[in-house]
C-alpha positions in Angstrom: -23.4 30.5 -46.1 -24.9 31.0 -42.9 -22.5 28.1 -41.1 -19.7 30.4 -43.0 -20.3 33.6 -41.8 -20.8 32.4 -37.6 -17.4 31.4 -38.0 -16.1 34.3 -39.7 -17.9 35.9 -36.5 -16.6 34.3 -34.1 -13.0 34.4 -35.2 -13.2 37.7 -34.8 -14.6 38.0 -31.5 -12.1 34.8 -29.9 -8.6 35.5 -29.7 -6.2 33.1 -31.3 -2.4 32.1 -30.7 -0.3 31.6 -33.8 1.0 28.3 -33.9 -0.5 27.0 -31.0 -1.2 23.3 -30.2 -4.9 23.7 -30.5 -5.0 25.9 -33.3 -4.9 23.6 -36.8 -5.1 26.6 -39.1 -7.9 25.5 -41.3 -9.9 27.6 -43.2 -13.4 25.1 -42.4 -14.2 25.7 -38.9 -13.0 26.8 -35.0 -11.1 24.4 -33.2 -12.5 22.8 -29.7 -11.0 22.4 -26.7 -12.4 19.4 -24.0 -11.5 20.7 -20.7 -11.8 18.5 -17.9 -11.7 20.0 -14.3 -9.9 18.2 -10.9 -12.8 16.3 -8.7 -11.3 12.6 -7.9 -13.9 9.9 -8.3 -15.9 12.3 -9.3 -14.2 12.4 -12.5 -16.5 9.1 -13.5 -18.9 11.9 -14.5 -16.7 13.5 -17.2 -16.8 9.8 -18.7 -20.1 9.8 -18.9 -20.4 13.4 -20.4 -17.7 12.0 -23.0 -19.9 8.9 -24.5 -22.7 11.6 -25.3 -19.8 14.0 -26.6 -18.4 11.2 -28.7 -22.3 10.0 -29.8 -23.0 13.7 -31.1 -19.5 13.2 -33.4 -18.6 16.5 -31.6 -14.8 17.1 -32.8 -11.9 17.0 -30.0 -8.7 19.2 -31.1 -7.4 19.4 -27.7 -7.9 18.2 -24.1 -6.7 19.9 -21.2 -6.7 18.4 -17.3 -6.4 19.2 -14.3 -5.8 16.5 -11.4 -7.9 13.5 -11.9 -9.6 16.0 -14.9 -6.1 15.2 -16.1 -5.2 11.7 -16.0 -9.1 11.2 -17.7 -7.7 13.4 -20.5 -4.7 11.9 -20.7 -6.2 8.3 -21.5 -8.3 10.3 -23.8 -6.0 12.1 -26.0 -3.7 9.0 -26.1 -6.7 6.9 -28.2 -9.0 5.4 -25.5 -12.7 5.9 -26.2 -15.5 6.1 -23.4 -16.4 3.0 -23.2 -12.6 2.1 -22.4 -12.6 4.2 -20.0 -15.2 3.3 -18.3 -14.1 -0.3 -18.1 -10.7 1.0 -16.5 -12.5 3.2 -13.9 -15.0 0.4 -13.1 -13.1 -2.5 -13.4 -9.4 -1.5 -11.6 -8.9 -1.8 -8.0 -8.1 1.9 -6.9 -8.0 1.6 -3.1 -5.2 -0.8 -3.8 -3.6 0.8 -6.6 -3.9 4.6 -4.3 -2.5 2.8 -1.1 0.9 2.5 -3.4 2.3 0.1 -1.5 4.0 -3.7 -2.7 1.0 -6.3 -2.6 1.9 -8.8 -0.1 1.4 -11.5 -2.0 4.7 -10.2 -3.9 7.0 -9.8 -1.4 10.0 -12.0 -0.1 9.0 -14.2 2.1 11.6 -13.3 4.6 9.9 -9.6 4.5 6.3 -11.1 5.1 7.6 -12.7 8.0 9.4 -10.1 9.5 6.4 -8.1 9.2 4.6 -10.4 10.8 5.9 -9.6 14.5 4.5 -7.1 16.5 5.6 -3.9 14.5 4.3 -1.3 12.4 5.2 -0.4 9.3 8.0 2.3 8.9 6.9 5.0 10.6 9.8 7.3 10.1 13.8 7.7 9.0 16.5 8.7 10.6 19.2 11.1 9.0 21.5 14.1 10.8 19.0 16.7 10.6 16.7 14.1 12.4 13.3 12.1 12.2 12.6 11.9 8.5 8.5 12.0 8.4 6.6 10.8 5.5 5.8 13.5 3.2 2.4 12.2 2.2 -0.1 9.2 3.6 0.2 7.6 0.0 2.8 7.3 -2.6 2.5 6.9 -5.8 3.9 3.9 -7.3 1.0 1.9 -7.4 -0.9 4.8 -9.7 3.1 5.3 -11.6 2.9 1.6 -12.5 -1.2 1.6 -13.6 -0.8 4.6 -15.6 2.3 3.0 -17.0 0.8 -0.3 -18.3 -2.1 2.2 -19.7 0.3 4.1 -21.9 3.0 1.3 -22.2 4.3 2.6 -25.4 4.5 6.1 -24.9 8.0 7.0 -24.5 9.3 9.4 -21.6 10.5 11.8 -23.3 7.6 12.9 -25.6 5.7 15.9 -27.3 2.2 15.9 -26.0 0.9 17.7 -29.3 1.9 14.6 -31.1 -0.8 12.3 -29.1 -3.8 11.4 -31.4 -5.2 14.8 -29.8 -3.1 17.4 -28.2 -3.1 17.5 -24.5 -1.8 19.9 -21.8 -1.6 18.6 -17.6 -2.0 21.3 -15.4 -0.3 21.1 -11.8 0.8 24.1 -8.9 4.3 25.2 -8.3 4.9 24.6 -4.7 7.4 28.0 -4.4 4.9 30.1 -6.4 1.6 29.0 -5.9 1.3 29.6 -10.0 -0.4 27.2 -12.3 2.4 25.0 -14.6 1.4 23.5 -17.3 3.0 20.6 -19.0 3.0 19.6 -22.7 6.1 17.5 -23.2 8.4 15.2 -20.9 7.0 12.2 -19.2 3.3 11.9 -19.8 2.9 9.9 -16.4 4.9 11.7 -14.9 2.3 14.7 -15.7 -0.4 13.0 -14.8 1.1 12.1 -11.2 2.6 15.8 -10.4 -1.2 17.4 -11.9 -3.1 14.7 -8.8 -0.5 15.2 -5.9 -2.8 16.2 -3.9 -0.9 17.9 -0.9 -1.0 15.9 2.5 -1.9 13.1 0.9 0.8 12.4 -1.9 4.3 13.9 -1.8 5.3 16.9 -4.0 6.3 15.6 -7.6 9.6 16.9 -8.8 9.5 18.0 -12.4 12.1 20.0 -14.1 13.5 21.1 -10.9 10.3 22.5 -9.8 8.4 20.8 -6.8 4.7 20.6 -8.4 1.3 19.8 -6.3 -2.3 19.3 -7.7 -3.1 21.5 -9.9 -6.6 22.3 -8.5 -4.4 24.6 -6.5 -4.1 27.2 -9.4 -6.5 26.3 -12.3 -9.2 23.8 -11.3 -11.0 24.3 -14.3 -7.7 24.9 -17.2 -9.8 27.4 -19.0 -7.2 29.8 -19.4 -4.7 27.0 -20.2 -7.0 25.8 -23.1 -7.2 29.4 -25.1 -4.0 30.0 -24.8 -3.4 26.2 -26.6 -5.3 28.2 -29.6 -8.6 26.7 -28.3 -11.4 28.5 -30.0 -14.6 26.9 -28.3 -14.1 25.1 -25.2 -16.4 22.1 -23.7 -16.0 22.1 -19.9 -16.7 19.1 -17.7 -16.9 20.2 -14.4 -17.1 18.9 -10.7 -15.9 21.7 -8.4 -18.0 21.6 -5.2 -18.5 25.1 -3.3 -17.3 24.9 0.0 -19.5 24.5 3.2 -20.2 26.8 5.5 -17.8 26.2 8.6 -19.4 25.1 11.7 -17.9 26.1 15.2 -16.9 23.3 16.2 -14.5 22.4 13.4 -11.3 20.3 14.2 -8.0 21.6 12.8 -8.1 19.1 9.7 -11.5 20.4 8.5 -9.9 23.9 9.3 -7.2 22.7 7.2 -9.7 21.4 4.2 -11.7 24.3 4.2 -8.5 26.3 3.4 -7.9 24.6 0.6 -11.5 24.1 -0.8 -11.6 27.9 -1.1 -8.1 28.5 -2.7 -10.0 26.1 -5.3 -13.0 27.6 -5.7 -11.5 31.0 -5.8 -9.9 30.4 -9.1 -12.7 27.9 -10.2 -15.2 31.5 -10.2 -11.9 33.2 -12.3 -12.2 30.2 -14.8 -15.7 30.5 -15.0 -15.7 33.9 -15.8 -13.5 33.6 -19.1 -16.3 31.2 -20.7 -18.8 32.9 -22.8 -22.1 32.1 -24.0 -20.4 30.0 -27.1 -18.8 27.3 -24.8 -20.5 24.5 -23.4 -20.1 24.3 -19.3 -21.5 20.8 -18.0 -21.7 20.2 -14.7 -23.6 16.9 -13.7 -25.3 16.1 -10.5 -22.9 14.7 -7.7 -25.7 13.1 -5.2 -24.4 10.7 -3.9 -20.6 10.9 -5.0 -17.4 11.7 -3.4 -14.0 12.4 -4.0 -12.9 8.6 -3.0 -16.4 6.8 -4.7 -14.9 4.8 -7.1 -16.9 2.1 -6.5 -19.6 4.0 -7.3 -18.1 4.3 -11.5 -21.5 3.5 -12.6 -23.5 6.6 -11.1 -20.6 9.0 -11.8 -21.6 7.5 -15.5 -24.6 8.0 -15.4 -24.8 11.5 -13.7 -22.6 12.5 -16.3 -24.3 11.4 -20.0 -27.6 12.6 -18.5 -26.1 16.3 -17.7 -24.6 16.3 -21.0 -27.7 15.1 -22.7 -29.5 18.4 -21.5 -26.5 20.3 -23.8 -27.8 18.2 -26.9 -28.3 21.6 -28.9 -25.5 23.4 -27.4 -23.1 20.7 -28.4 -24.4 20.3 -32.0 -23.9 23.8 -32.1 -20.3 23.8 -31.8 -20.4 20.8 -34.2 -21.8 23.1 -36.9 -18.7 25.3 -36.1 -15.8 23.1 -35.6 -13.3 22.4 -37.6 -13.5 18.6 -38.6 -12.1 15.9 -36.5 -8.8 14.6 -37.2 -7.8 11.3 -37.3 -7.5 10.0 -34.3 -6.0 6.8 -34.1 -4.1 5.4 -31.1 -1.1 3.0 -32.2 -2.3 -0.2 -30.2 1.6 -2.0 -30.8 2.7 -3.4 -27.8 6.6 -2.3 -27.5 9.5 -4.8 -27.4 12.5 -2.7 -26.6 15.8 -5.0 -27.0 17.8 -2.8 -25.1 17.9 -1.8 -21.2 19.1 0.9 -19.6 19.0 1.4 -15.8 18.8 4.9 -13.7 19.5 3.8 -10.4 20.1 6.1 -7.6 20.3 3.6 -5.0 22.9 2.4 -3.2 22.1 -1.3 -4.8 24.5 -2.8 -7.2 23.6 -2.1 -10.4 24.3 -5.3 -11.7 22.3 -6.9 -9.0 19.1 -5.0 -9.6 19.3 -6.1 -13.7 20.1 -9.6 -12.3 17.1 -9.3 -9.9 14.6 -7.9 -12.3 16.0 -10.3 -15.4 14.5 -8.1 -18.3 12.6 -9.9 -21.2 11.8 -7.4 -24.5 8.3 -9.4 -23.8 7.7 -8.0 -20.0 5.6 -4.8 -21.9 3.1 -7.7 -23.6 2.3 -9.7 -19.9 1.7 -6.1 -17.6 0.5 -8.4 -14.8 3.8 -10.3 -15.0 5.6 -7.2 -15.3 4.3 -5.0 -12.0 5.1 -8.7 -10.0 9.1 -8.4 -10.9 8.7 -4.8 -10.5 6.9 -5.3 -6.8 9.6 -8.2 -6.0 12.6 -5.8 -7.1 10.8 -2.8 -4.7 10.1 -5.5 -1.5 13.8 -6.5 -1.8 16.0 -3.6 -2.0 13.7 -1.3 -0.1 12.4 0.8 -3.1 9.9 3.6 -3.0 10.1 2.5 -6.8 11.0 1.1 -9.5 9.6 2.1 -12.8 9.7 0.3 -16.4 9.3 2.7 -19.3 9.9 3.0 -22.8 12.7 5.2 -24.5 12.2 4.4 -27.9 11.7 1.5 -30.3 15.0 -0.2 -29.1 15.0 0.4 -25.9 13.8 0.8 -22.1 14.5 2.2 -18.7 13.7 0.9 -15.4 14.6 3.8 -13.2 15.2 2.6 -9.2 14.6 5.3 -6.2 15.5 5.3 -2.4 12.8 5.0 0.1 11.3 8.7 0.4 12.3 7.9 4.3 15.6 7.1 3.8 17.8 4.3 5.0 17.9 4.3 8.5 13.8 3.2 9.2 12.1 2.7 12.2 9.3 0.7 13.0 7.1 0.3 16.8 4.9 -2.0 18.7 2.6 -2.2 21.7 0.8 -4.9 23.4 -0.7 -4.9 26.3 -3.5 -7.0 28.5 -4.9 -7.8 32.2 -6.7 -10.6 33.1 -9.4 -9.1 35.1 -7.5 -11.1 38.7 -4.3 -8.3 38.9 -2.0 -9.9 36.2 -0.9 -7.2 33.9 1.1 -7.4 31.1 2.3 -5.3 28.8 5.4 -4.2 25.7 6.6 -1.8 24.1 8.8 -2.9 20.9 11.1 -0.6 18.6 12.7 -1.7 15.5 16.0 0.0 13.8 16.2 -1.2 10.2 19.2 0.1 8.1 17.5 -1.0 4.6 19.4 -1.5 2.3 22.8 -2.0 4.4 24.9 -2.3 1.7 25.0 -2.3 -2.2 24.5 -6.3 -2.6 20.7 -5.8 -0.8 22.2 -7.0 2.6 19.8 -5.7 5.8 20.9 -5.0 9.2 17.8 -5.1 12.0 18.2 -4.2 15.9 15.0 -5.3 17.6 14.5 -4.3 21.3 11.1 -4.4 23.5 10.5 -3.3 27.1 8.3 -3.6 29.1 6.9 -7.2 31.4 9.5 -9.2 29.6 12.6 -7.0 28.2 14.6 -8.4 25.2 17.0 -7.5 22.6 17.7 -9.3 18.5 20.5 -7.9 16.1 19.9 -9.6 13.0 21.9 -9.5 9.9 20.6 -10.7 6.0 22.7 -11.0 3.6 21.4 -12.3 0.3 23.6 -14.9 -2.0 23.6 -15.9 -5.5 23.3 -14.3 -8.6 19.5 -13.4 -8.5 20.2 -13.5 -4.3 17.5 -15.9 -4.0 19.9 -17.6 -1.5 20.6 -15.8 2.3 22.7 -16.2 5.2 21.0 -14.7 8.2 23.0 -14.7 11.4 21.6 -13.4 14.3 22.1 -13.0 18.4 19.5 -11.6 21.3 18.8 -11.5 24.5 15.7 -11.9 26.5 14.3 -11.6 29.9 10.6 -13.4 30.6 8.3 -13.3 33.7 7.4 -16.8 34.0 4.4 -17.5 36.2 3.7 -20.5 36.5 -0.2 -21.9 38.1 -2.1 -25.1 38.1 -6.0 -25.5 39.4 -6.1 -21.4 39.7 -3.5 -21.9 42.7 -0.1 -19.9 41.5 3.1 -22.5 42.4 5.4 -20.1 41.1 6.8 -16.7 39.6 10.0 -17.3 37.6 12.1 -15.3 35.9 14.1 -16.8 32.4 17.4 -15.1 31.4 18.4 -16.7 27.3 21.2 -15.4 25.4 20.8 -17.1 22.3 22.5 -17.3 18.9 21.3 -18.4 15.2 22.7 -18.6 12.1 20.3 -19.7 9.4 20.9 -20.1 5.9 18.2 -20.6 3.3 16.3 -20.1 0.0 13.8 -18.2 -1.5 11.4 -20.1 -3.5 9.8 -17.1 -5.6 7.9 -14.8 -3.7 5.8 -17.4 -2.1 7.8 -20.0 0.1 11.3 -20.5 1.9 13.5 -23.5 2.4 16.3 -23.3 5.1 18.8 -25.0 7.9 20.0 -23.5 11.2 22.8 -23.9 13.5 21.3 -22.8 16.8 23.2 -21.8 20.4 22.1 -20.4 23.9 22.5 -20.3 27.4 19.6 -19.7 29.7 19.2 -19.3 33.3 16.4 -19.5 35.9 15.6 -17.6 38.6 13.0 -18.2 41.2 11.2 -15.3 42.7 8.3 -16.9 44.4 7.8 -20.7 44.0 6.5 -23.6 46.5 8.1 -26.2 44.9 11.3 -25.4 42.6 11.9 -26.5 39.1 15.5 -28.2 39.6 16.8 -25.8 36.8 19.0 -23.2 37.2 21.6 -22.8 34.5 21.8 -24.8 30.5 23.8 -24.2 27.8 22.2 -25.7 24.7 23.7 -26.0 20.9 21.9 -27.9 18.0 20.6 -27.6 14.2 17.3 -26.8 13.0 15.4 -27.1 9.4 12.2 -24.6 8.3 9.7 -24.0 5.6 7.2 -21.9 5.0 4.5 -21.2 2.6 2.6 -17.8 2.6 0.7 -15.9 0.1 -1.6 -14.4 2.0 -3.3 -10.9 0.5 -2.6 -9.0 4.2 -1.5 -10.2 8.0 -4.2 -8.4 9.6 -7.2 -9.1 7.8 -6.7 -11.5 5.0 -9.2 -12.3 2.0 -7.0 -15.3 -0.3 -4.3 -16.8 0.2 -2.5 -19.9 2.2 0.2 -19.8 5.0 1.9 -23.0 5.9 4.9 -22.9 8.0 6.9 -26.2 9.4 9.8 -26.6 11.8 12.0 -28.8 13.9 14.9 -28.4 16.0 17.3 -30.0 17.8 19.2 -28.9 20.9 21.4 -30.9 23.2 22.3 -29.3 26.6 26.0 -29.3 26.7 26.5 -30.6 30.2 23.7 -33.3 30.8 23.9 -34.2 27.2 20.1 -34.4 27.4 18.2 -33.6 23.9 15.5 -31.6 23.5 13.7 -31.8 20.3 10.7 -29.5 18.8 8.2 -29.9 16.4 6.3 -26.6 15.4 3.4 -26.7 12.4 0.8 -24.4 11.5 -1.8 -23.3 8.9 -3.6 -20.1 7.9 -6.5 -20.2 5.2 -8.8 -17.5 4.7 -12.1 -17.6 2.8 -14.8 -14.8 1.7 -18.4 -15.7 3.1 -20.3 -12.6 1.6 -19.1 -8.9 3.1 -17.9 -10.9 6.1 -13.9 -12.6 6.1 -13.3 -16.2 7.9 -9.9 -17.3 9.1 -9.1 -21.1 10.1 -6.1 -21.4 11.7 -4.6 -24.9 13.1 -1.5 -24.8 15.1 0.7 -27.4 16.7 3.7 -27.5 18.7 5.7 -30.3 20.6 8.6 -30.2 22.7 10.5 -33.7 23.6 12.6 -33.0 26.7 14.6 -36.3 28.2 13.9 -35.1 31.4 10.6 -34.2 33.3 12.1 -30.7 33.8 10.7 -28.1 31.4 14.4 -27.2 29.9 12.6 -25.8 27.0 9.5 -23.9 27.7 6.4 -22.9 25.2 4.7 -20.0 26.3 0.8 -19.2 24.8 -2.1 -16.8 25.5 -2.6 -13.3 24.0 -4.7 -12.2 21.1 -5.2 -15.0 18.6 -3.5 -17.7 20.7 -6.2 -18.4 22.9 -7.0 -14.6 23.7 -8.8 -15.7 27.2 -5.3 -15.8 28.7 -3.0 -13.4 29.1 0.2 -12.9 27.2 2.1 -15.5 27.4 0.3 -16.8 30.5 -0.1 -20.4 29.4 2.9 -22.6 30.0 3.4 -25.7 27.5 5.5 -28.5 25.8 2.8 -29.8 24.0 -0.3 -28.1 22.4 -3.0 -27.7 19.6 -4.6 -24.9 18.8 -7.3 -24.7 16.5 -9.5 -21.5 15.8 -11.6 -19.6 13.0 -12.2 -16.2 13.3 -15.1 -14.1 11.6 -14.3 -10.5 10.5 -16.1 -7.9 8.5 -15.2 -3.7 7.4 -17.2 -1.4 8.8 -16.6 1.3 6.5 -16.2 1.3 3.1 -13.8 -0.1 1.1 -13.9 2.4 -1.9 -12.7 4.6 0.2 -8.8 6.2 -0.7 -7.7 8.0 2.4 -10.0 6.6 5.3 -8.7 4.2 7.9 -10.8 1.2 7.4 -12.2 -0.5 11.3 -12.9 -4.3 11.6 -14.9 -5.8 14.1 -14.2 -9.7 14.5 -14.8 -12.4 16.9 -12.9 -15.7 17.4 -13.5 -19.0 18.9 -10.4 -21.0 19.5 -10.2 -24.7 20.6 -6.8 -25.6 22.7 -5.0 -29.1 24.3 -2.3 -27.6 26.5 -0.3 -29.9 28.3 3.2 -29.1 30.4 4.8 -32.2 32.0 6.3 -30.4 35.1 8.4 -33.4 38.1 6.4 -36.1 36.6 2.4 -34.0 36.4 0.8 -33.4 33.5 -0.9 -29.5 33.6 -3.3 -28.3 31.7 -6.0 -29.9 29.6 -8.6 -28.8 27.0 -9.7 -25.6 27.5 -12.1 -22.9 24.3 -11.8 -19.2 24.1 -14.3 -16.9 22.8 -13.3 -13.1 22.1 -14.2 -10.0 19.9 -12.4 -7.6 18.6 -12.4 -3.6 17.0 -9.7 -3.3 14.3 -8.4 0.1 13.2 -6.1 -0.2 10.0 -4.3 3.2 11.4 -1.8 4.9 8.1 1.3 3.6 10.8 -0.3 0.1 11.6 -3.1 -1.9 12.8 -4.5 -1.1 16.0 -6.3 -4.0 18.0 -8.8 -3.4 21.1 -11.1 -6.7 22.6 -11.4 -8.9 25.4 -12.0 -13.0 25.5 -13.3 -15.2 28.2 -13.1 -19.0 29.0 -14.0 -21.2 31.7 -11.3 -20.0 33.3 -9.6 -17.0 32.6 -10.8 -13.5 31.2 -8.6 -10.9 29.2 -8.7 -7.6 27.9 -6.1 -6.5 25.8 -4.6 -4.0 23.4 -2.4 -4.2 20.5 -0.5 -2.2 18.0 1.3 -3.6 15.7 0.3 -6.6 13.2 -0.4 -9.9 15.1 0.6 -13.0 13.8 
């Protein structure tokens, strides 16, 4: 009688909306609303706060998110219980999955290798209103695709209210600056647009509307959650107040601050519609950030012992709640038969089904499924590609455009002096129209500037009905200061004029290796600027044929943790007067192991050119960060060397970190036998290198700052760009 007549009380006092999602219409208790506030990492608290929730048998009628308060609902009103969630927030990789971008061990090999020379990544497009800046330091296809595979069978067109428990994502018009909140559509899609926070993720388009984080408008959805019909609300809550500013503030903690307030503004208007029958938790954040997810286990733990201290509270509200309805998550893995394709790319869209080859089965193997997906993004220059499910029969893989367009550019910078007034130094630029054309074709202009100047136009153009195939022709210019010195006396400065084309024609084997042939011409002239005895070369014209593998699945260029690269080469030239071959021999090998928080790097590298004469006619040129760093860039004449090396690197910061720009300190020791057989002499000899590093993994690219020293030769330099 007494449980009977608190809620006859209280439904008086609450106000209720007919028909709403929260509001079941029984006659046996109030319905209860979970509502789950914006916070990050921090959101590992509202996880722990739910395993107490669920242990009390405390019934859920609706949940309502905001931001990462969101996607936790989400995952909660589909079916998964606390201890699943906390085995997805411990267990998943989030820096990786944030950073949004292609895992490199699923890429082309052709795209790791271009990578791989002296360039950034894309650091804006080009269009006719101008540079096209990126509109956020992540994107989200990395979290699109994990929050995907987490609800692979709910379709994306759907009715929130008919998840296991109803759910509402709140998110922030961009024009309005008013709260949105979504119940039907994409449930991902929800999820995403709720957690775009701005500056770091771009505006999510929904309906036609550009929506941000929702922490903007309604960081804790209290509002949102009575007008669902929610009678008695359970509130998990993180908000933080905001500091108070310091003078010396930079603009971005200016910037921060702004929005901390706008947050906490209409946290204190949330606040103030809960009364003394709702439940407001709000856990102890020692310790935690926004980005700690590798701290899952205290976020845990801070929140079951908050929630613990509610014990009465909470068994309150069970006394009044309506009960619990079945909540049952259907656990089928979906085999849709049928494929349909959104593409609003340039690419064919015959080549793109042909590329991804969709098996009914791809929903069952997820792992299987995100490496197509990453393959089908790395080769026709996706900001994503997204499998989802329809319905029963069928499933869409929706394609979009880079958010930067088609016309990309990418940069470079290297620079060094070695200490005895030789300075070196190059600026590089890269043009990339990605994709060219609608078979996945790519056109690149390469140009750098600086002690040597130089210029590449390559063209790929992929062949075959998945286009593992290519035919990549290509034709450059470039201009080298050669200087040439033996026993620390200088015998020459020398400048090298080569006009050179290639075409090359290959295969992809999966995203791992490459097999390929290529026809090979070039003229090349030398000019002496200050010598004491000339080189008897002045003017070849070479033309020959060439063969190439390559092996590579390492996890990053810069810094790798796994992997193997392997690369092979030979080619033959034959200089078109003399008739005089010249034949090379190029092999190296990169393997990276773990040893503790510390990375190690063995590289061996050999290369050997057989000329017919004594002359040099075809010139290897060494030194330069990570081959042998002591020397300057490309300081160290050769025909013949080996270079062997391991390197020991470690991150100073953290690496749970989302949005921080992770720094490296490493140090080298490199072992080299150059020889160069120059009018009968052999130069060079033996000769070990010893350098260290600082490493700044900048949003645009990796940023490299050291010095190394030898016997004979000591170098400071500076790089941007990646550097193998």
């Amino acid at each position: 009688m007494e449980r009977l007549c608190r809620i006859l009380l209280l439904t008086l006092i609450l106000p209720a909306t007919a028909d709403a999602a929260c509001d079941d219409d029984d006659d046996d208790g109030l319905d209860v609303a979970l509502v789950l506030s914006g916070g990050g990492a921090l959101a590992t608290t509202h996880i722990g706060a739910i395993e107490v929730i669920e242990s009390l048998g405390i019934p859920i009628h609706c949940v309502v998110g905001t931001s990462m308060g969101s996607v936790v609902g989400a995952l909660y009103a589909y079916g998964y219980r606390a201890a699943e969630l906390q085995t997805i927030f411990r267990d998943s990789r989030w820096p990786e999955i944030f950073a949004g971008q292609v895992n490199r061990e699923d890429e082309p090999y052709l795209r790791k290798e271009q990578d791989a020379l002296y360039f950034s990544g894309y650091i804006a497009g080009v269009d006719r209103q101008g540079l096209r800046l990126p509109g956020g330091f992540r994107h989200m296809g990395g979290l699109k695709t994990f929050y995907r595979q987490l609800l692979s069978n709910v379709p994306v067109e759907s009715d929130f209210d008919n998840l296991p428990i109803p759910y509402r994502s709140v998110a922030t018009d961009l024009a309005t600056g008013q709260a949105v909140v979504l119940g039907e559509g994409d449930l991902v899609l929800a999820m995403l647009a709720s957690m775009a926070v701005p500056g770091v993720f771009a505006p999510r388009e929904v309906d036609g509307r550009m929506l941000v984080d929702g922490g903007l408008a309604e960081q804790l959805p209290v509002q949102t959650a009575r007008a669902m019909g929610a009678d008695l609300i359970i509130a998990l809550d993180t908000t933080v107040e905001p500091p108070v500013p310091a003078p010396d503030w930079s603009a971005a903690q200016v910037a921060q601050q702004l929005i901390r307030l706008t947050v906490w503004q209409n946290w204190l208007a949330s606040r103030a519609e809960l009364t003394e029958n709702d439940v407001l938790i709000r856990p102890d954040l020692d310790g935690l950030s926004t980005s700690s997810f590798g701290l899952a286990e205290v976020g845990f733990q801070s929140g079951r012992e908050e929630a613990r201290h509610y014990r009465q509270a909470l068994l309150r509200i069970r006394a009044l709640a309506a009960p619990q309805q079945k909540v049952q998550r259907d656990r089928s893995v979906p085999a849709p038969v049928n494929l349909v394709l959104e593409n609003r790319t340039v690419l064919d869209d015959k080549l793109i089904e042909r590329r991804f080859h969709y098996r009914p089965e791809d929903f069952a193997e997820p792992e299987k499924s995100r490496r197509k997906l990453d393959d089908l993004m790395a080769f026709g220059g996706l900001q994503q590609a997204d499998l989802a499910v329809v319905d029963d029969n069928t499933a869409r893989l929706a394609t979009r455009p880079l958010d930067l367009g088609r016309n990309l550019l990418s940069a470079g910078f290297r620079a060094s002096n070695n200490l005895e007034g030789d300075s070196t130094y190059e600026l590089r630029g890269r043009f990339t129209r990605r994709p060219f054309a609608g078979s996945g074709s790519e056109l690149r202009i390469s140009a750098e500037i600086g002690t040597d100047i130089g210029v590449l136009m390559t063209y790929y153009h992929p062949l075959g009905p998945e286009s593992r195939f290519f035919l990549e022709p290509s034709i450059g210019y470039v201009g080298e200061q050669i200087l040439l010195d033996f026993e620390s006396e200088r015998l020459g400065v020398f400048w090298r004029q080569t006009a050179a084309a290639q075409l090359r024609l290959g295969r992809e084997l999966g995203d791992w290796g490459v097999l390929g042939i290529d026809a090979i011409a070039n003229a090349s002239r030398i000019q002496t600027q200050v010598a004491i005895a000339p080189l008897g070369v002045d003017k070849d014209r070479f033309y020959g044929a060439g063969a190439f593998f390559g092996l590579d699945t390492l996890d990053s260029t810069d810094w790798p943790e796994r992997g193997w690269q392997i690369q092979g080469e030979f080619q033959w030239l034959e200089e078109q007067e003399t008739h005089g071959d010249s034949d090379r021999y190029r092999f190296r090998l990169l393997k990276p192991v773990s040893l503790g928080r510390f990375g190690v790097l063995f590289k061996a590298e050999s290369e050997v050119v057989e000329n017919d004469a004594d002359n040099p006619t075809t010139v290897l040129r060494l030194g330069g960060f990570r081959r042998l760093t002591a020397y300057g860039e490309n300081s160290l004449l050769s025909d013949d060397y080996q270079i062997a090396s391991v390197e020991l690197y470690r991150r100073l910061n953290p690496s749970t970190a989302l949005v921080s720009v992770p720094l490296y300190i490493g140090a080298l020791v490199e072992y080299g036998n150059v020889h160069l057989q120059l009018l009968g002499q052999d130069i060079g000899g033996h000769t070990v290198s010893y350098s260290a590093y600082l490493g700044i993994e900048t949003a645009l690219g990796p940023l490299f700052f050291g010095g190394g020293t030898s016997d004979e030769s000591s170098t400071l330099f500076l790089h941007f760009g990646r550097s193998f």
